[in-house]
N, C-alpha and C positions, 0 to 999 in steps of 0.2 A: 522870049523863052529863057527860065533862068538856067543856070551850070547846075548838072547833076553830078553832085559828090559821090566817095564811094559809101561815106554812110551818113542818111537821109532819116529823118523824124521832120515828123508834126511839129507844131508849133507848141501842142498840148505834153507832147514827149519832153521836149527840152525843158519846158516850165518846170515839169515834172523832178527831171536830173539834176539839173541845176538849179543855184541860188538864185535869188531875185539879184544881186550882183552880177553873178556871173551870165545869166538870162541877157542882163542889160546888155553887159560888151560883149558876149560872146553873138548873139543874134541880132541888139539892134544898134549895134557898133554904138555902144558907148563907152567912155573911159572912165578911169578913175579919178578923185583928185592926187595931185600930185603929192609927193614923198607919205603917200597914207598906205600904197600896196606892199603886201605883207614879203614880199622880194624883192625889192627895189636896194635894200643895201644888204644882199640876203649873199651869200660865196661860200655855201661849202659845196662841195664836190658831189656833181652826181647829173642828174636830165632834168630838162624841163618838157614836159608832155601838154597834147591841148587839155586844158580842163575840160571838153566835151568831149573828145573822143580817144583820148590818152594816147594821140598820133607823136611822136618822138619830134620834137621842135628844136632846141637848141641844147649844147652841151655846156657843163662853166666853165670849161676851160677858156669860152668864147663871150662869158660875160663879164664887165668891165662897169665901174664907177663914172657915169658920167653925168654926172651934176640937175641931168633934169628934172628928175623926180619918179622916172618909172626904171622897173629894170632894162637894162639898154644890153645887147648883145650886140659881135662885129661881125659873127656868121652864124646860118641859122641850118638846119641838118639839108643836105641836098636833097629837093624834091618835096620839102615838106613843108615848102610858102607859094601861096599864088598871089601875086601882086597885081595889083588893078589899079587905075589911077583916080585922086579924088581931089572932085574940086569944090569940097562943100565948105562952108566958114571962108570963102573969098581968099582961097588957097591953092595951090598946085601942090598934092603931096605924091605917096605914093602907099595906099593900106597894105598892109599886111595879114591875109585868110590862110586857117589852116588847109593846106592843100587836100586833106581827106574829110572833112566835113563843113569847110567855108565858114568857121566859126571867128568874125572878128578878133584881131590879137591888138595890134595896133598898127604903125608906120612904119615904113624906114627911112632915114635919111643918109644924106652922104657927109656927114661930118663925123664922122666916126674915127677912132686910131688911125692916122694915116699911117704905121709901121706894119700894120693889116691889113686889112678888107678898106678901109677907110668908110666903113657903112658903119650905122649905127639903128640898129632895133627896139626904137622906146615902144615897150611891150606892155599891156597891164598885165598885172599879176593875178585879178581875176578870171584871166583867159591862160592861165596856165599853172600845171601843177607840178611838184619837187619832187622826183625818187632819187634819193641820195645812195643808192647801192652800187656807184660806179665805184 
């Protein structure tokens, strides 16, 4: 039995809302190529929300340059990641779902600022949108 979020669509619905991009990573956890997402060296001021269900994900105060090629954050809003662990591509990671619609974001790892969190959140950008009115 799968996890029931607080907001549920069809497979038909999501097609529907979202991009064929965003379709890909946000429901069948795909990513992007690297340094191609359109926030990846992106810092002005304001939220980062799910692109499927504009649940509040991460703030920039908390996103940070770190070489990979996706946008990387070192803390993500409380309450609003479920993490699960994946061992698909002959890896031990740990994904990162929006905790209000399970919509793929990407990973976390722990090499992140150690003056911080020491975590680091390589995110695609097609799983997430900008309102800069902070």
């Amino acid at each position: 039995m799968s996890k029931k979020y607080e907001i549920e669509k069809t497979e038909e619905e999501w097609k529907s809302l979202l991009s064929d991009k965003e379709y890909q990573v946000l429901r069948k956890k795909g990513t992007e190529h690297p340094h191609t997402g359109a926030y990846n060296l992106h810092f002005e001021n304001g939220d980062y929300h799910c692109k499927a269900c504009n649940a509040l994900l991460f703030e920039s105060e908390h996103k940070f340059e770190s070489g990979c090629g996706w946008p990387s954050f070192d803390k993500a809003k409380e309450g609003a990641i479920e993490y699960i662990k994946d061992t698909t591509h002959g890896m031990v990671r740990v994904e990162t779902v929006c905790a209000n619609c399970g919509g793929h974001l990407g990973h976390v790892f722990d090499d992140g600022p150690q003056e911080t969190t020491g975590q680091r959140y390589c995110i695609n950008s097609a799983s997430i949108g900008f309102d800069p009115t902070k």
